[in-house]
LOMARZA-817657 format. One record per residue: residue number from 1; x, y, z of N, C-alpha, C, O, CB in turn. Coordinates in steps of 0.1 Angstrom, whole numbers, plus 2048, in hexadecimal, padded with zeros to 3 digits. Glycine has a CB too. Example, Ala and Ser with C-alpha at 12.3 -4.5 7.8 and 13.67 -1.06 7.14 Angstrom:
BEGIN
<1,<884,7C7,84E>,<87B,7D3,84E>,<884,7DF,84E>,<88E,7DF,855>,<871,7D3,85A>>
<2,<880,7EA,847>,<889,7F5,847>,<881,800,84F>,<886,80B,850>,<88D,7FA,839>>
***
This chain:
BEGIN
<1,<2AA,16D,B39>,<2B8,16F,B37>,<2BF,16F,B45>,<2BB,177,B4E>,<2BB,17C,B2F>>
<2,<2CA,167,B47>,<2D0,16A,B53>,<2DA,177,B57>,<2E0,17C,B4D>,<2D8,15E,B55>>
<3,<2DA,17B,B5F>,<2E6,187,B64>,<2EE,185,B6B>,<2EC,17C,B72>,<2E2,192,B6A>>
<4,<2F9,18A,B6B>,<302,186,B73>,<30C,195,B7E>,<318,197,B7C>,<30B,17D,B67>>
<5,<306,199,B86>,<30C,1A7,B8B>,<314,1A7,B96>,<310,1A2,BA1>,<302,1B1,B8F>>
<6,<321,1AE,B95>,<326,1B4,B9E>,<328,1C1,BA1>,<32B,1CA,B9A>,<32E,1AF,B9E>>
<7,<325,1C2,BB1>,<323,1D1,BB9>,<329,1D0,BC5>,<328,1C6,BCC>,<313,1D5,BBC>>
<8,<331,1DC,BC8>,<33A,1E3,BCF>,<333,1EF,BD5>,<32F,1F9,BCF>,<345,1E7,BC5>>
<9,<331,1ED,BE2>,<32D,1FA,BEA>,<332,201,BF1>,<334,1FC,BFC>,<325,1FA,BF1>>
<10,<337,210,BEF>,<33C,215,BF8>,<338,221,BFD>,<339,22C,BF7>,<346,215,BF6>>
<11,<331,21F,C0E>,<32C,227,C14>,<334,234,C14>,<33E,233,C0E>,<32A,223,C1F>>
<12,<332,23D,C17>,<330,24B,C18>,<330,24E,C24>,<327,256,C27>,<326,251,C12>>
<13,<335,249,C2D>,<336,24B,C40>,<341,240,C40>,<345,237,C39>,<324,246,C4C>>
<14,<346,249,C52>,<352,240,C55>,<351,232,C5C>,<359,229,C5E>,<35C,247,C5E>>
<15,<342,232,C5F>,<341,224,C62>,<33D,21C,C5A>,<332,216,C5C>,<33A,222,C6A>>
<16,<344,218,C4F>,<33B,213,C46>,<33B,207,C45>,<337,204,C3A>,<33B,217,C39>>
<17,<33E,1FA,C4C>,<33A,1EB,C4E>,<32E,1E4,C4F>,<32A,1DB,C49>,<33F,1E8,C56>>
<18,<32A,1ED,C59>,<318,1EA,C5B>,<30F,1F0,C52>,<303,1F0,C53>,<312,1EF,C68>>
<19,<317,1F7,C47>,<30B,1F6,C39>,<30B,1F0,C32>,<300,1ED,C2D>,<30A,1FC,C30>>
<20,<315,1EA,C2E>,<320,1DE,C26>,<319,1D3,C27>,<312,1CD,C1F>,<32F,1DB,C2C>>
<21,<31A,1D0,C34>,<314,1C2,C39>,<302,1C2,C39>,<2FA,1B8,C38>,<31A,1BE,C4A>>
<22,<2FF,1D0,C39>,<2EF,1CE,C3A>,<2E7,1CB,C2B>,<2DC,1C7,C29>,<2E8,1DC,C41>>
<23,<2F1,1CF,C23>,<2EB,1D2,C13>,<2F0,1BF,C0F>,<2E7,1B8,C09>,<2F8,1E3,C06>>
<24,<2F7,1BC,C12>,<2FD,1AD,C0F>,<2F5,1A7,C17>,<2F6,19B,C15>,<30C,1A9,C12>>
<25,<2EB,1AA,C23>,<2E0,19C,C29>,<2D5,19E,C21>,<2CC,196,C20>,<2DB,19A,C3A>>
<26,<2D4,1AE,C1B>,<2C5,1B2,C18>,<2C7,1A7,C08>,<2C0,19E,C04>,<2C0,1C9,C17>>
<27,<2D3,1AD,C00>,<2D6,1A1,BF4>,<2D2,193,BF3>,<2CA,18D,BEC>,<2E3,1A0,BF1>>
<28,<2D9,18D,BFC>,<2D6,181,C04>,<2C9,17B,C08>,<2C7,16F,C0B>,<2DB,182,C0E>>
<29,<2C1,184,C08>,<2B3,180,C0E>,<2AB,17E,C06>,<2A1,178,C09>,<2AC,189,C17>>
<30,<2AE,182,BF3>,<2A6,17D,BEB>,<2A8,16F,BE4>,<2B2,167,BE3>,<2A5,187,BE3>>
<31,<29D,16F,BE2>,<29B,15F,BDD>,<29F,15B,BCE>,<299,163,BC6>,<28B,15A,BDF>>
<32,<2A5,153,BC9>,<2A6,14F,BBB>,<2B6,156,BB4>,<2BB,155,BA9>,<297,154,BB3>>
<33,<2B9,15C,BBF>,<2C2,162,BB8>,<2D4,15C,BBE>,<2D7,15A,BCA>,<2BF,173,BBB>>
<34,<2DB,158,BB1>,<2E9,156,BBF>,<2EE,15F,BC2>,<2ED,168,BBA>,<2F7,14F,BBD>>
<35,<2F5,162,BD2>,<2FE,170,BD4>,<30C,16A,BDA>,<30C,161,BE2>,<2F6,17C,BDF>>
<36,<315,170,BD6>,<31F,168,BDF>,<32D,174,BDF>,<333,17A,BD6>,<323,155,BD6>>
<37,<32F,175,BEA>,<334,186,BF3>,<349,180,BF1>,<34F,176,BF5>,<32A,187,C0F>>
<38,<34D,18B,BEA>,<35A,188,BEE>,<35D,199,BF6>,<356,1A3,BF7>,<364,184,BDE>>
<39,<369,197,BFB>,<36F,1A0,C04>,<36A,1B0,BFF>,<364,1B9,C06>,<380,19E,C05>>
<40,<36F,1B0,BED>,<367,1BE,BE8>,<35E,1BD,BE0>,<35F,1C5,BD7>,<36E,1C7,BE1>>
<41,<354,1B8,BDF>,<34F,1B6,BD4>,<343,1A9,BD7>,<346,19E,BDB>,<35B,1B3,BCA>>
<42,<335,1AC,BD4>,<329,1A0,BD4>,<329,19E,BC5>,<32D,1A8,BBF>,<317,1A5,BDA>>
<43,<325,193,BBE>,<320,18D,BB6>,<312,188,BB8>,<30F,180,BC1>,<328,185,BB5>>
<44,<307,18E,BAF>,<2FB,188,BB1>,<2F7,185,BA0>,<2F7,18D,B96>,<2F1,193,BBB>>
<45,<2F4,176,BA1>,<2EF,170,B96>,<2E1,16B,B97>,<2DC,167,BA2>,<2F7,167,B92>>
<46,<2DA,16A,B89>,<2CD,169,B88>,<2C8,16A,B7B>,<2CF,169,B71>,<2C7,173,B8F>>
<47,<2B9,16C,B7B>,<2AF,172,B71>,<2B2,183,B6E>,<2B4,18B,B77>,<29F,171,B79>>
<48,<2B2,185,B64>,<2BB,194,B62>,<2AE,19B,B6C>,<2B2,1A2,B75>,<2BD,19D,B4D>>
<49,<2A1,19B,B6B>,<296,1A0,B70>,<299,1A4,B7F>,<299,1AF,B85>,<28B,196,B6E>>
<50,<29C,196,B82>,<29A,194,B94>,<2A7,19D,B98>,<2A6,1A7,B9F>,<29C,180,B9B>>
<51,<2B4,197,B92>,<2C5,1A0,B9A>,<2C1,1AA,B97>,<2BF,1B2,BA1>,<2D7,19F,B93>>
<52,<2BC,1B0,B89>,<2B8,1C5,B8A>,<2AC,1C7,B96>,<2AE,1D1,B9C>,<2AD,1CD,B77>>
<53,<2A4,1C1,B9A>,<29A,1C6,BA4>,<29F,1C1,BB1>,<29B,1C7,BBB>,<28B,1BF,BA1>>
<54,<2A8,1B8,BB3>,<2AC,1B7,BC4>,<2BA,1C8,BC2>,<2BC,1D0,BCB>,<2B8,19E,BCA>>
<55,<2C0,1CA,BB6>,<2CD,1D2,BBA>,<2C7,1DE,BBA>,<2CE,1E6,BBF>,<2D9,1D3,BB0>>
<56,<2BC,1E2,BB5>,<2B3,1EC,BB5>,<2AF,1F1,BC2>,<2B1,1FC,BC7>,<2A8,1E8,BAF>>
<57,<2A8,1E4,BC7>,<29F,1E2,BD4>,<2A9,1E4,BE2>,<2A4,1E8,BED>,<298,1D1,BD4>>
<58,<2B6,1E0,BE1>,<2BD,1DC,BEC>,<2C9,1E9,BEB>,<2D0,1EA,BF6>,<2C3,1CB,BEB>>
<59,<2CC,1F1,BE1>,<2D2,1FF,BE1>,<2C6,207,BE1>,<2CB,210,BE8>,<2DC,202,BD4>>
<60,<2BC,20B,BE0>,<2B4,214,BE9>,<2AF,210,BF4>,<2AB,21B,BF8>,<2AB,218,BE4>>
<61,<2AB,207,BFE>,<2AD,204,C08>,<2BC,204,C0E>,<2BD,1FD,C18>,<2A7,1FB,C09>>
<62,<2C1,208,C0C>,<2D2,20A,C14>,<2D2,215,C13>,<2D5,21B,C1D>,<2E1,204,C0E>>
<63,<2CF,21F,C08>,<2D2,230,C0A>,<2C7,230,C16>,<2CC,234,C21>,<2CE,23D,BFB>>
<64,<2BA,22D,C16>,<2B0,232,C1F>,<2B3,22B,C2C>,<2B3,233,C36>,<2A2,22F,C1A>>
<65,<2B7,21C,C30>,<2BB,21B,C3C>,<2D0,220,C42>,<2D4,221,C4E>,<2B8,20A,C3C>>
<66,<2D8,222,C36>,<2E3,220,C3E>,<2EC,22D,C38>,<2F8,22F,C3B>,<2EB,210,C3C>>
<67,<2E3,238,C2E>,<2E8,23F,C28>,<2EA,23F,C1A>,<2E5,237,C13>,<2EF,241,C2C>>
<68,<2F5,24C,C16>,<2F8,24C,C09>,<304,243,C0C>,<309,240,C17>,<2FA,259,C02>>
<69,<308,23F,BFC>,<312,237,BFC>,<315,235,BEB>,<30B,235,BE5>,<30D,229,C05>>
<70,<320,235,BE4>,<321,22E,BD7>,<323,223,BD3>,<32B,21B,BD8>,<328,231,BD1>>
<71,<31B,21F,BC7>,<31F,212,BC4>,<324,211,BB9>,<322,219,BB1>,<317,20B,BC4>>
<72,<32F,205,BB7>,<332,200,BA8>,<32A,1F7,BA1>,<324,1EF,BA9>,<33E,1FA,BA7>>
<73,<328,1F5,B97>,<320,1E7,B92>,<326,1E7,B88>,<32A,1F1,B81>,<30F,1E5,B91>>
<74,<328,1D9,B84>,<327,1D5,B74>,<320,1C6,B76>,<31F,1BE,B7F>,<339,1D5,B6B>>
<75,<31C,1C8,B67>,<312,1BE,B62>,<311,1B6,B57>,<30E,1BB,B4C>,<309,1C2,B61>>
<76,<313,1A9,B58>,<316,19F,B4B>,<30A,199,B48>,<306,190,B4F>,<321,193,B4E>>
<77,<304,19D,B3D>,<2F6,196,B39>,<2F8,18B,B31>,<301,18A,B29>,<2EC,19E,B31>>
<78,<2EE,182,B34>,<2F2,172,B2D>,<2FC,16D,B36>,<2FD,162,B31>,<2F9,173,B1C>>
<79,<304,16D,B40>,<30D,166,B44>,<30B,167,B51>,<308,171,B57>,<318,168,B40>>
<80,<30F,156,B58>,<312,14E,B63>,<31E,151,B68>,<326,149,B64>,<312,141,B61>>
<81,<325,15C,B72>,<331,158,B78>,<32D,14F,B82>,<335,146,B82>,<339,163,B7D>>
<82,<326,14E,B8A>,<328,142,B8D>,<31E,133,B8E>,<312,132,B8D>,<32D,145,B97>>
<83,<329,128,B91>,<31E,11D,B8E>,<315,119,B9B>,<317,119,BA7>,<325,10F,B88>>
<84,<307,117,B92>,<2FD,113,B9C>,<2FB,107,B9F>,<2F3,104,BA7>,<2F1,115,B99>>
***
C-alpha cells in the first residue's frame, strides 16, 4: 500500500535551522521513497512500510543528534500526492 506523509518539525532551541535541514538530508538519503521539502512542511511518499520506518528512523536520530523537538504528521494511506 502506498503512503503518503506530511511532517513539520519544530525544534525546541533557538537555533533551530540546522535541525530542520539535518532531518530533511537524513529523509533524503533514503532510497525508494519521494520527498519533496516546501518552506513548512516535507512530503514523503512511498511503501506505507518504508515512509513509517525512514519517519521513525530519521525523528529519533534528530532528538539524539540535534535534540528535542515536535513534530506534526499527518498521513494519507492509499494515496499519491505526488506524481512519480
Amino acid at each position: 500500500m502506498k503512503l503518503s506523509a506530511e511532517i513539520t518539525m519544530y525544534p525546541l532551541q533557538d537555533d533551530y535551522l540546522p535541525a530542520i535541514v539535518a532531518i530533511i538530508d537524513k529523509l533524503n538519503a533514503y532510497e525508494g521513497l519521494i520527498i519533496e521539502t516546501f518552506p513548512s512542511t516535507t512530503l514523503i511518499v512511498g511503501d506505507y512500510d518504508q515512509v513509517m520506518t525512514a519517519l521513525g528512523d530519521a525523528m529519533k536520530w534528530s532528538v539524539e543528534a540535534c535534540g528535542k523537538a515536535a513534530f506534526v504528521t499527518k498521513f494519507l494511506p492509499d494515496t499519491e500526492l505526488l506524481s512519480e
